[in-house]
Structure formats: C-alpha cells, structure tokens
C-alpha positions as a printed Julia matrix, in Angstrom:
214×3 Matrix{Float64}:
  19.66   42.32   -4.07
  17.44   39.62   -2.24
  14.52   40.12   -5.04
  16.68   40.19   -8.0
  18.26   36.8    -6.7
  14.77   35.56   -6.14
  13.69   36.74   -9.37
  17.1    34.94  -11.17
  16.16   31.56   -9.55
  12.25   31.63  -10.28
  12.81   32.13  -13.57
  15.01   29.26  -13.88
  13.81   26.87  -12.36
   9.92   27.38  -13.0
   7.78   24.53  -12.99
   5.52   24.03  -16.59
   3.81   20.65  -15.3
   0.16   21.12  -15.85
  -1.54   17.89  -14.4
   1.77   15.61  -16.1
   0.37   12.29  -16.94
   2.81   10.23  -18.26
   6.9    10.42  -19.24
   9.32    8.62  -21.02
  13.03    9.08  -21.02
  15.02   10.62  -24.55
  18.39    8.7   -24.73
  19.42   10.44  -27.75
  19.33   13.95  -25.64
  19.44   12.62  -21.91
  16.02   13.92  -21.1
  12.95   13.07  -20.1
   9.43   14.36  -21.77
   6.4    14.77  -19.82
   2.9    15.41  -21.29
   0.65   18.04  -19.56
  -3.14   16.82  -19.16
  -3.86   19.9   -18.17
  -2.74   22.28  -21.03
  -1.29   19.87  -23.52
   2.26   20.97  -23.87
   4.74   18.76  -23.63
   7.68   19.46  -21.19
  11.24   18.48  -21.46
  13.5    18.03  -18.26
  17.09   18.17  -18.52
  19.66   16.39  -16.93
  19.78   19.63  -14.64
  16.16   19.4   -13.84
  15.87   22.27  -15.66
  12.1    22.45  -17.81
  11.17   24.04  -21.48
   8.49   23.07  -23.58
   9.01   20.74  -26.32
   5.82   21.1   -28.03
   2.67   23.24  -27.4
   0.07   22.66  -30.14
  -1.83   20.03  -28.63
  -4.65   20.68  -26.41
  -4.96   17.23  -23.82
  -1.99   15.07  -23.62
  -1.7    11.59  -22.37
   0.47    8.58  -23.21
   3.62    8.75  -24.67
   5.88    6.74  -26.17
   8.87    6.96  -28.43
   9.88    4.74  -31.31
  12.98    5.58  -32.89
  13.42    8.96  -33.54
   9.77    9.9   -33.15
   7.74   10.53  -30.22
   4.31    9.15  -30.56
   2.02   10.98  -28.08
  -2.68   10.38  -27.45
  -4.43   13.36  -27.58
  -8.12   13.5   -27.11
  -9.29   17.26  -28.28
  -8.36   19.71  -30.4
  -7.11   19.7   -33.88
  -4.91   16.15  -33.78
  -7.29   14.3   -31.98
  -5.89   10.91  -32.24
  -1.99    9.68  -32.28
   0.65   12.36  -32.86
   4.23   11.86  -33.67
   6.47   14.75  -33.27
  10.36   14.25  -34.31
  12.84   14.26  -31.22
  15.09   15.98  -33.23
  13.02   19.42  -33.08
   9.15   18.93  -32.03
   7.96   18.75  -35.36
   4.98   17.16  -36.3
   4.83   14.48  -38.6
   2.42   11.99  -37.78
  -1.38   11.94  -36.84
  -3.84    9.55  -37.2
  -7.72    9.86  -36.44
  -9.06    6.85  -34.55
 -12.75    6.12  -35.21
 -14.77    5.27  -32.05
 -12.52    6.85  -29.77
 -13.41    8.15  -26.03
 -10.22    8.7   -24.1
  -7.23    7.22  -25.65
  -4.68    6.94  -22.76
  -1.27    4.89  -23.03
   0.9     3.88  -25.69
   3.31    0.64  -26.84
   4.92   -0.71  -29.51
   5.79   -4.2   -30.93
   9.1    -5.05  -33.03
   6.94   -5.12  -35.81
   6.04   -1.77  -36.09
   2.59   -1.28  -34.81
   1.58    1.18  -32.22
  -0.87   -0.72  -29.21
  -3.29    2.33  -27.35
  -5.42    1.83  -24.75
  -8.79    3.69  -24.61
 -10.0     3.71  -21.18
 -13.61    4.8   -21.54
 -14.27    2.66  -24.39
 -13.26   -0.28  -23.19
 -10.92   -1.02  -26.19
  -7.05   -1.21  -27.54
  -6.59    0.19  -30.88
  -3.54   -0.84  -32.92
  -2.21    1.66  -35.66
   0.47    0.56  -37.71
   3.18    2.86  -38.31
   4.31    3.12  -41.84
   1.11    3.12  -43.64
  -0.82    4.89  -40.59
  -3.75    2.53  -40.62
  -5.94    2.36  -37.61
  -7.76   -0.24  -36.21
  -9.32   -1.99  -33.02
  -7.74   -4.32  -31.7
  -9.82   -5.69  -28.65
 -13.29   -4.34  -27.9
 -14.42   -5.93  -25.28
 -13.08   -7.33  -21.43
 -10.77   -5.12  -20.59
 -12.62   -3.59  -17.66
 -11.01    0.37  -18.13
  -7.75   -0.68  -19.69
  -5.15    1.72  -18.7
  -1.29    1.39  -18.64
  -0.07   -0.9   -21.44
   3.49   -2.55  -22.25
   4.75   -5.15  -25.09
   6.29   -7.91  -23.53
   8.32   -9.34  -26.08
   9.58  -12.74  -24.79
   5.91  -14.05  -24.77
   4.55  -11.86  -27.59
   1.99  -10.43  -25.7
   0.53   -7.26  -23.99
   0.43   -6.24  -20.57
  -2.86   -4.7   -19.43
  -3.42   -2.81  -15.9
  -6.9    -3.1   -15.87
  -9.54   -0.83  -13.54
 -12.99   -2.38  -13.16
 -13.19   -6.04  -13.31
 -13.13   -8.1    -9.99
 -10.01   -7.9    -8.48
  -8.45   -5.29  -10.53
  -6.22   -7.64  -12.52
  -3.5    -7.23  -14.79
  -4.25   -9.03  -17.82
  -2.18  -10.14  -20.3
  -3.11   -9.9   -24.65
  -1.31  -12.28  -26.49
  -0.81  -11.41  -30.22
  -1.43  -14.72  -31.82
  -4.94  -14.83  -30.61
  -5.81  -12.62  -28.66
  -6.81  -14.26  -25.97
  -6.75  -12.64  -22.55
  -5.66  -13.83  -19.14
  -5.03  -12.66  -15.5
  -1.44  -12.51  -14.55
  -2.54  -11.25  -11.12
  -5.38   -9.72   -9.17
  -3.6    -6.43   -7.72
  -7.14   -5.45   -5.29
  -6.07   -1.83   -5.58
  -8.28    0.92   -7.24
  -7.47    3.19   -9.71
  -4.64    1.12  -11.35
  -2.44    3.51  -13.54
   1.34    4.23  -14.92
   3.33    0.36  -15.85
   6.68   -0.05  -16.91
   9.16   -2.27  -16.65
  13.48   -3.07  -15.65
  16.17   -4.43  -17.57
  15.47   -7.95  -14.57
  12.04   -8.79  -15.36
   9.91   -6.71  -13.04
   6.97   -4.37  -13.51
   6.11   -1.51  -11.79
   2.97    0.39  -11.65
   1.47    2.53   -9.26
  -2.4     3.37   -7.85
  -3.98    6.66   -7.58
  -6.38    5.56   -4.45
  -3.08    4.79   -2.21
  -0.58    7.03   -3.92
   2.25    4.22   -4.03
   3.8     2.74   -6.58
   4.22   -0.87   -6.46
C-alpha cells in the first residue's frame, strides 16, 4: 500500500523542467509556461502546481513572451531555428521566422506597435521582427556588451537592456526614436540575467554569480 501511494503521487506531481530558462504567466488559462533549455519542451504549470507539456517540437528553448493569443518563443537549433509562435489556445504552431546572423537568440519583448525586440547574446545584437508581415531585421549591432534580459518600457518609448560585459555591468536603456543608448545604472554584478517588471514602476532581475534576485 506504501508503494502504490508513492507510485500515485510521483506520477502526479513529476517534475518536466529540463534546465527552465525563462516563464511568463497565461492569464487566459491561469498558468504559467516555462521553456526547457535543456530539451526544448515547453512546460505548463497549473494553478495546482501541477506540470504537462505544452509543446515538444523544439529542440533549445529560451525567451518567451506572449502577445495576444500567441506565444512567441527563441529557439536556437533544430528545425525552427529562429522565433516561434505557438497559439495558447492548443500549442500549435503558427509562426517562425529565420533570423540571419544569429548566434544565441535569448529574450523576447514587444512594443504597442507590433514588433517583436530579441536579444542575441553572443552576437552582440537586438533583432526586431515585426509581427504581421514576419520581417526580420537588426536592430542594434553593436554596444550592448552580451545583451541579455530585455523589456519595452512604454512611458519613455524605449528598451530596457541587462547588459553582461561592459564596465560595470549596466543596464542600458534603447530608445526607439534613435536609438541611442544610455546607462540607467551600473548593477557591478556578473552574469546579469531574467528582468521584469510591477504594476509600481520597479524592475527586477536577478544574477547567476550570487543567485539573488534583485
């Protein structure tokens, strides 16, 4: 009786993260998705905790980010190398666009004008992809210093950068109408990764050298 009720609860609450990188909450099904580095499925936690797969087709998962009722998600091997978009609705994929000069693409944003922002840390680059006509193309190419986690900031019309290399290991800030790029603040901590942001103004991110999240 003790194995089979070992068994039962094993089984049910069996963990499918594989190296999770990054994870966004579903408000339209009160989960959250998580995207596996390691195998590139993409898990789905319920409001139980319980985990499924959502998708398993892609082969290296990174950023993710969702955009109405599509989940737009980097992957860097396999056979949608590039951005995918899978529907929330049921996993489906209906969206993938190569991006030339690519390395590691790594986190995703959006503006209100309906272009995706990506952040390619080995390359040194952001690559914007508009959405309806799935056109590609590079945004900034140079000065980033390993841009990682990325965020629109609407109010100022500009991106948020956590950057990983130059002195000081800034955030920067993008604006739009330039592009121009500035230091918000020098953070000192190594291996910058993960930004997001609450409903009061303040931005979170965390570093993989102290394991916090500031």
């Amino acid at each position: 009786l003790i194995l089979l009720v070992c068994l039962f609860f094993h089984c049910h609450s069996q963990n499918l993260l594989n190296n999770p990188e990054s994870i966004v909450y579903d408000y339209s099904s009160n989960r959250y998705l998580v995207s596996n580095c390691g195998d590139g499925s993409i898990v789905q936690i319920d409001s139980n905790g319980l985990q499924s797969y959502f998708n398993t087709e892609l082969e290296a998962t990174l950023g993710l980010h969702i955009v109405g009722d599509t989940l737009f998600v980097s992957s860097n091997s396999g056979p949608y190398t590039g951005i995918v978009g899978f529907l929330l609705s049921s996993g489906e994929i209906v969206f993938h666009v190569e991006i030339q000069g690519n390395v590691l693409l790594n986190d995703i944003t959006s503006d209100n004008s309906g272009n995706l922002y990506i952040t390619d840390c080995e390359a040194n680059k952001i690559f914007k992809v508009h959405i309806s006509s799935m056109a590609p193309s590079t945004l900034i190419d140079s000065g980033l210093g390993y841009p990682n986690g990325i965020l629109f900031d609407e109010a100022n019309n500009r991106l948020i950068v956590l950057n990983g290399t130059l002195p000081g290991k800034p955030i920067l800030s993008v604006f739009l109408d330039d592009l121009s790029i500035t230091t918000i603040v020098e953070t000192d901590l190594y291996a910058i990764d993960g930004l997001t942001e609450d409903d009061y103004g303040n931005y979170y991110f965390s570093s993989w050298y102290t394991d916090k999240v500031y």
